[in-house]
C-alpha positions as CSV (number, residue, x, y, z in Angstrom):
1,X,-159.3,85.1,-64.0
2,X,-162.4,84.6,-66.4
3,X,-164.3,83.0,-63.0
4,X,-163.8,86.4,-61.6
5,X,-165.3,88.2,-64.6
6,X,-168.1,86.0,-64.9
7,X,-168.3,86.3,-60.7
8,X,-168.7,89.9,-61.5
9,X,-170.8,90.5,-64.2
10,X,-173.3,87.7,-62.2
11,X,-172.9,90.4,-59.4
12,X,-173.5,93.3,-61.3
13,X,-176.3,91.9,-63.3
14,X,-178.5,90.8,-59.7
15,X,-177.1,94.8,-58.5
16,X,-179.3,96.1,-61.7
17,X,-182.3,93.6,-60.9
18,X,-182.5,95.1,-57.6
19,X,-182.5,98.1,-58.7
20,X,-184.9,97.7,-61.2
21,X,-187.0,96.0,-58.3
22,X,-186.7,99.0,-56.5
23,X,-187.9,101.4,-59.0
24,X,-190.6,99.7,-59.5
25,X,-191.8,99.4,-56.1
26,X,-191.1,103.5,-55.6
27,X,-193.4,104.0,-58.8
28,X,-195.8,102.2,-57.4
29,X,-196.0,103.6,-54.1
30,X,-195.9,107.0,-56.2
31,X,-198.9,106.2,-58.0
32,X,-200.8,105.0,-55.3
33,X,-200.2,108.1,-53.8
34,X,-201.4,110.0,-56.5
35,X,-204.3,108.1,-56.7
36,X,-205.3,108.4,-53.3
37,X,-204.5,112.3,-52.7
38,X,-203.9,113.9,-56.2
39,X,-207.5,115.2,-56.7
40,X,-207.5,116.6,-52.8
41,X,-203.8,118.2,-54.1
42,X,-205.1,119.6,-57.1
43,X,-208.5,121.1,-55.3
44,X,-205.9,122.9,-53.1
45,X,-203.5,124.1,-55.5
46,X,-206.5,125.6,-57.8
47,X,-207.8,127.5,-54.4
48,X,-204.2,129.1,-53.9
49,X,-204.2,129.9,-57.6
């Protein structure tokens, strides 16, 4: 019984490393996108303004 706890807490702690993984590669495809269109976005939203 206690190998399958520790089999899933093993599991559950590599499901939050991917996660966290994951997140991080969103932010930073988020800011790079910011970065690379954020002024052209900002410009546009000031001329609809």
């Amino acid at each position: 019984m206690e190998n399958v706890k520790e089999f899933h807490n093993a599991e559950q702690q590599k499901n939050e490393a991917n996660e966290a993984e994951n997140f991080d590669v969103f932010i930073k495809a988020m800011v790079q996108a910011v970065e690379k269109y954020g002024r052209f976005v900002l410009q546009e939203l000031d001329c609809v303004a």
